[in-house]
C-alpha positions as CSV (number, residue, x, y, z in Angstrom):
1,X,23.8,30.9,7.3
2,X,24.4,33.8,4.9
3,X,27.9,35.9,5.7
4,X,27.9,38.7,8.2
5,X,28.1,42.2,7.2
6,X,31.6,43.2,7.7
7,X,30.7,46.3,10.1
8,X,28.6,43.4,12.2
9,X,31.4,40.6,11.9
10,X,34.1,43.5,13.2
11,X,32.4,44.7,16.2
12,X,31.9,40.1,17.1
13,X,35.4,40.2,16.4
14,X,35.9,43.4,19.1
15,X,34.1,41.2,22.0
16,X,37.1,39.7,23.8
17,X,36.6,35.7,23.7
18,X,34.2,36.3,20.4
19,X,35.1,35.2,17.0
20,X,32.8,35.2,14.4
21,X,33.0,32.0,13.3
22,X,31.1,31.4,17.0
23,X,28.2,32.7,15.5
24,X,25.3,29.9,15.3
25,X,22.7,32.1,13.4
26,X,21.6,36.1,13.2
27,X,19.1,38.2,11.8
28,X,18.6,41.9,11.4
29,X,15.5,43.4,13.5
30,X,13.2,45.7,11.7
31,X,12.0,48.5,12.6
32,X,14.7,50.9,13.9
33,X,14.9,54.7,12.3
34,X,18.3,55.7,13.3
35,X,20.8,52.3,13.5
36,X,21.0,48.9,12.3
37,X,20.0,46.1,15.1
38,X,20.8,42.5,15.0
39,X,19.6,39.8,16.9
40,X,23.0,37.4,16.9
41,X,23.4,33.5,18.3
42,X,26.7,33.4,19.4
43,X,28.2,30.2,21.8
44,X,25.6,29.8,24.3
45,X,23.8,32.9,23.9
46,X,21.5,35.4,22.2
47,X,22.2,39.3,22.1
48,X,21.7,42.0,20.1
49,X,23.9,43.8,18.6
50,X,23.7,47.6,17.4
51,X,25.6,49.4,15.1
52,X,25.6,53.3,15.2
53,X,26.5,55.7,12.8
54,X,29.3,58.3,14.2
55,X,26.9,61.1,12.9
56,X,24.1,60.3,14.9
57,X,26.4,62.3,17.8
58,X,25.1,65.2,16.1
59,X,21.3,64.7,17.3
60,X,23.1,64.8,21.0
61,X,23.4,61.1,21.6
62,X,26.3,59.9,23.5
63,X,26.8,56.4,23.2
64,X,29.2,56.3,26.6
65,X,26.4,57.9,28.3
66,X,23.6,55.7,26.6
67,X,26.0,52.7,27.9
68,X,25.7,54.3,30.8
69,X,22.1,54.8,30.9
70,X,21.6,50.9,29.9
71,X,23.7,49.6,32.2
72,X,21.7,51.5,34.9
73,X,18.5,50.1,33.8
74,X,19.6,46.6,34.1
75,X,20.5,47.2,37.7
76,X,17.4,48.5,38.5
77,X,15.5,45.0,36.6
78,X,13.8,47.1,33.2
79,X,16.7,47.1,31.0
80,X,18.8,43.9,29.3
81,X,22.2,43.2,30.6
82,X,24.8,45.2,28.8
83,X,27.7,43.1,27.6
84,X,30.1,45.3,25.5
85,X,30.2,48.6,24.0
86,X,32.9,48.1,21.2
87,X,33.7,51.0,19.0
88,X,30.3,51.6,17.0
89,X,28.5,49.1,18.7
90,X,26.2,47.9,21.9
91,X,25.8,44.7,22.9
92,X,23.3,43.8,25.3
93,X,21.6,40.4,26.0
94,X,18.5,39.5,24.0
95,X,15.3,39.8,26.1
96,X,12.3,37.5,25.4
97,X,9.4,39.8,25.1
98,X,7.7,41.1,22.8
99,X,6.9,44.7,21.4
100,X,3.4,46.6,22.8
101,X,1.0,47.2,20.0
102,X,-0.5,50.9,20.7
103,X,-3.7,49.8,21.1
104,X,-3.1,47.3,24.2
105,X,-1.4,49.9,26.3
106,X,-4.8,51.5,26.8
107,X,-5.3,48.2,29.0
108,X,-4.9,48.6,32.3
109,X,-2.7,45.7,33.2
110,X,-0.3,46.3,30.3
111,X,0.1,50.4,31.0
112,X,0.5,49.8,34.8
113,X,2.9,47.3,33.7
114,X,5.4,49.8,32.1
115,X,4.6,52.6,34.2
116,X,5.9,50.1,36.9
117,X,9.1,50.0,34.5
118,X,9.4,53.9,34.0
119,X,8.9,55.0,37.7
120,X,11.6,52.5,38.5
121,X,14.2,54.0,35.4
122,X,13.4,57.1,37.0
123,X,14.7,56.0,40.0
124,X,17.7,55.2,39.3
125,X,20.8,57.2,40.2
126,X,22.0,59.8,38.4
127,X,23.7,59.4,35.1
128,X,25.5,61.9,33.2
129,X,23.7,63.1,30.3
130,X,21.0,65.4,30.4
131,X,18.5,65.9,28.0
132,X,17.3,70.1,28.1
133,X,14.3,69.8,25.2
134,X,13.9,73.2,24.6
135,X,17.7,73.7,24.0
136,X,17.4,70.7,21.7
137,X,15.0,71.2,18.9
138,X,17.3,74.4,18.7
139,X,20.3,72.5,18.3
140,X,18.4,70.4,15.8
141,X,17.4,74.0,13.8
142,X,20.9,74.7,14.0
143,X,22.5,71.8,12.4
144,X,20.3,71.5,9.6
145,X,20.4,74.5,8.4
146,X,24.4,73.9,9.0
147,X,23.9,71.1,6.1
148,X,21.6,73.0,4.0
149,X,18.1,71.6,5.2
150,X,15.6,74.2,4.9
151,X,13.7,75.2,8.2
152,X,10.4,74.4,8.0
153,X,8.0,77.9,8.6
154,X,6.2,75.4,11.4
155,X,9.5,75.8,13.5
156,X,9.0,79.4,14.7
157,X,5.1,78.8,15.1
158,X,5.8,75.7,17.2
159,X,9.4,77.8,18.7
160,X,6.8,80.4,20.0
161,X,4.5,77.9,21.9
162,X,7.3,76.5,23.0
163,X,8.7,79.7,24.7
164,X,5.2,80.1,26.4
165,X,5.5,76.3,27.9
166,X,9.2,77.1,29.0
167,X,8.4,80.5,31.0
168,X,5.4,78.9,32.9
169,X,7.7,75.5,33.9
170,X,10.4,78.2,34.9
171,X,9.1,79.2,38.5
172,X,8.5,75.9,39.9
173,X,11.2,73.3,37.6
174,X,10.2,69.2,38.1
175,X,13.2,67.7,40.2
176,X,15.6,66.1,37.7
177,X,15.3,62.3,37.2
178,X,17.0,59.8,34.9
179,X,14.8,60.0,31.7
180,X,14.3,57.8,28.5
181,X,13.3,60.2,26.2
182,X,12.3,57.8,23.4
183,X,9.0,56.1,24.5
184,X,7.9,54.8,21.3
185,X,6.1,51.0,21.9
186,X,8.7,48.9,19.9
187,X,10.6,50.2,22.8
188,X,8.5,48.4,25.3
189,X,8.8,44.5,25.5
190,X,6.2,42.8,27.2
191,X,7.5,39.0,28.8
192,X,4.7,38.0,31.4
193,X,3.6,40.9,33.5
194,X,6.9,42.5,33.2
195,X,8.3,45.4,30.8
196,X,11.4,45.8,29.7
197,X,12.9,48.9,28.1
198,X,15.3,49.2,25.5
199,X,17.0,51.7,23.7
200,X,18.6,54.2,25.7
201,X,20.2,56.0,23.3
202,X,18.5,59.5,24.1
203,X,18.7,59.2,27.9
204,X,19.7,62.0,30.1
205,X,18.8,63.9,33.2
206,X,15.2,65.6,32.5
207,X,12.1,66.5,33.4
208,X,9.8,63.6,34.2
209,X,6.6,64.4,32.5
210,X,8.8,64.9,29.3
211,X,8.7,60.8,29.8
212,X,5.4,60.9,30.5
213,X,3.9,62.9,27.7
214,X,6.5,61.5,25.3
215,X,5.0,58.1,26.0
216,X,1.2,59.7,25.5
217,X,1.3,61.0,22.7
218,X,3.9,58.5,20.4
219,X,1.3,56.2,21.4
220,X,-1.8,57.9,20.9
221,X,-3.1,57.6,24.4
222,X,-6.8,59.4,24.4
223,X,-7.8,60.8,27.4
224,X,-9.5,58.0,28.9
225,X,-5.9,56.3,29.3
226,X,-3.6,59.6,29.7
227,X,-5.8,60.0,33.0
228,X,-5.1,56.3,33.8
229,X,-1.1,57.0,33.3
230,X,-1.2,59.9,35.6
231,X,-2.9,57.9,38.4
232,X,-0.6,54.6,37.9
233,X,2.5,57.2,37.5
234,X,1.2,59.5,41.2
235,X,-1.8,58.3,42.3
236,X,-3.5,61.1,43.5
237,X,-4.2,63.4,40.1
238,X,-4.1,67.3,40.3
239,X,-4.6,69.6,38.0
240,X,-1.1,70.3,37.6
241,X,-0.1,66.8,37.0
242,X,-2.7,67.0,34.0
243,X,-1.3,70.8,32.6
244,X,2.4,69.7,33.0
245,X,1.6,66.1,31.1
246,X,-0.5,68.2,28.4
247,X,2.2,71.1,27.9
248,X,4.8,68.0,27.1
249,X,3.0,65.9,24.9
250,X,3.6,68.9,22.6
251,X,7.1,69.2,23.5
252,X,7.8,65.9,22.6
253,X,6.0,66.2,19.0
254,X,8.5,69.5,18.8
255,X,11.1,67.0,19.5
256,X,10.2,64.4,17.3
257,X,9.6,67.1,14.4
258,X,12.9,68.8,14.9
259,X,14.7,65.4,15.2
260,X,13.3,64.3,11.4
261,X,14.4,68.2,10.1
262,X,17.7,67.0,11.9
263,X,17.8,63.4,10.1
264,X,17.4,65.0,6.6
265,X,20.9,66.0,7.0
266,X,22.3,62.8,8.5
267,X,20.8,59.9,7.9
268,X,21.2,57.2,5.4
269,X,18.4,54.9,5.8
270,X,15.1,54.8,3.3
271,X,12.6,56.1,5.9
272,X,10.6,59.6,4.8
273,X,12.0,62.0,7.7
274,X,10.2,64.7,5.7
275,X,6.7,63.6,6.2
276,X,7.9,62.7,9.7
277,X,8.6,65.8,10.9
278,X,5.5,67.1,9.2
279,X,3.0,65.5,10.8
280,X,4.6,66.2,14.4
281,X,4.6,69.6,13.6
282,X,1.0,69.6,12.3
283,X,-0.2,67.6,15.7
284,X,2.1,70.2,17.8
285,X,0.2,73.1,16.4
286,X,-3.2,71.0,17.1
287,X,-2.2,70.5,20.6
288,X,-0.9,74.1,21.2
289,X,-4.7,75.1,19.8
290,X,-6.5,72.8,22.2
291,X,-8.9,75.1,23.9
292,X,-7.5,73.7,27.7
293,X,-3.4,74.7,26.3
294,X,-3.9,78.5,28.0
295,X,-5.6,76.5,31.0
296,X,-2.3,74.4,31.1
297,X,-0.1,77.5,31.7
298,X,-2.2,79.0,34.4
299,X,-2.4,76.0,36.3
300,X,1.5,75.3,36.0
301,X,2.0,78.9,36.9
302,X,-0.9,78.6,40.0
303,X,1.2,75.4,41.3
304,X,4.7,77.5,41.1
């Protein structure tokens, strides 16, 4: 076994009854775009372990509350067990399953499988975060152009649709639930006919169909299957289920596209946040142009 990485051996050595020379193997998991995550054999036992950079407080995560959050979701049977939450570090218990590819959650065993998993995260009692997305990509605006980042000119295009979304939610504002913000599919792990969700890093008191719509479109859900997630998610499907799901997809590509303008100024890791944010701007503006997007706001506003 190769030595640890000294920020990964000190937050073993932080885990009372842990020493690092407990470890029987580790590995670092791929994939991640804001921390470091390794899967670490220690005694008995497999976890993984995160390591978070303090900056990363700056794009509004809170790691008490994201302990919080986790903790939360193991109760309620979607989330690992959390074990420790040493300084710059969570540590939860490795789960067995195995990430969704995009194209099987068109299936409707697998997406009634983690809508299961998200009605019951939404359940769950309040935690104390919250997560106000059209506050947020101005937050994100702001502290860019704090480090010297330059604005893209698809913010205010995108600022303006998002104005329009905001005044027709106003009247009639979704009930708050305990959201995961972040439903990209390597955060789904499939083990049998269960999901599990990880990563709860971003989760907060919000609007529901924030979740949904975030979950849509990450995962390029066509219409066929963002009808299916509306009837596993209420059942019954109105017209306003389908304008407030439609009017949040392109919040949370506003979202995603502020948080890579945001990342240009914090992050360390090789990933191109540039191109990131671009093309969730580009498919925000799409959306927003979709001939039903004026339809959207009337029927939110016909609901309220």
């Amino acid at each position: 076994m190769s030595e640890l990485p000294a920020d990964l051996a000190a937050a073993i050595e932080a885990v009372p009854g842990w020493r690092v020379g407990a470890v029987r193997d580790f590995s670092e998991l791929t994939g991640g775009i804001t921390n470091r995550n390794f899967k670490v054999e220690i005694g008995e036992g497999t976890f993984v372990v995160r390591l978070v950079d303090p900056d990363t407080s700056l794009l509004g995560i809170d790691r008490a509350a994201e302990e919080e959050a986790g903790r939360a979701a193991a109760v309620a049977g979607v989330g690992p067990e959390v074990v420790a939450a040493p300084p710059g570090a969570l540590i939860t218990k490795f789960v067995d399953g195995t990430p969704i590819p995009q194209e099987d959650l068109r299936r409707e065993d697998v997406l009634a499988s983690v809508v299961r998993s998200v009605r019951a995260f939404h359940a769950c009692p309040p935690i104390s975060s919250t997560f106000p997305v059209f506050r947020i990509v101005e937050r994100y605006r702001d502290l860019a152009a704090s480090r010297g980042v330059a604005i893209p000119s698809a913010y205010g295009d995108v600022h303006a649709v998002a104005d329009r979304i905001e005044a027709a939610l106003a009247p009639a504002p979704m009930p708050l639930a305990t959201c995961h913000n972040d439903f990209l599919n390597a955060n789904f792990l499939l083990e049998g006919d269960h999901t599990w969700i990880v990563d709860y890093e971003y989760a907060g008191m919000g609007d529901p169909y924030f979740d949904l719509g975030n979950l849509s479109i990450n995962n390029g859900l066509g219409p066929e299957a963002q009808e299916l997630l509306l009837e596993l998610y209420f059942g019954d499907v109105r017209d306003g289920h389908r304008a407030r799901h439609g009017l949040m997809r392109i919040m949370s590509d506003f979202r995603e596209a502020m948080w890579g303008v945001a990342q240009q100024a914090l992050s360390t890791l090789e990933f191109d946040y540039v191109d990131y944010a671009d093309r969730h701007f580009d498919r925000s503006l799409a959306s927003a142009a979709d001939p039903r997007f004026e339809a959207w706001l009337d029927d939110v506003a016909a609901a309220a």
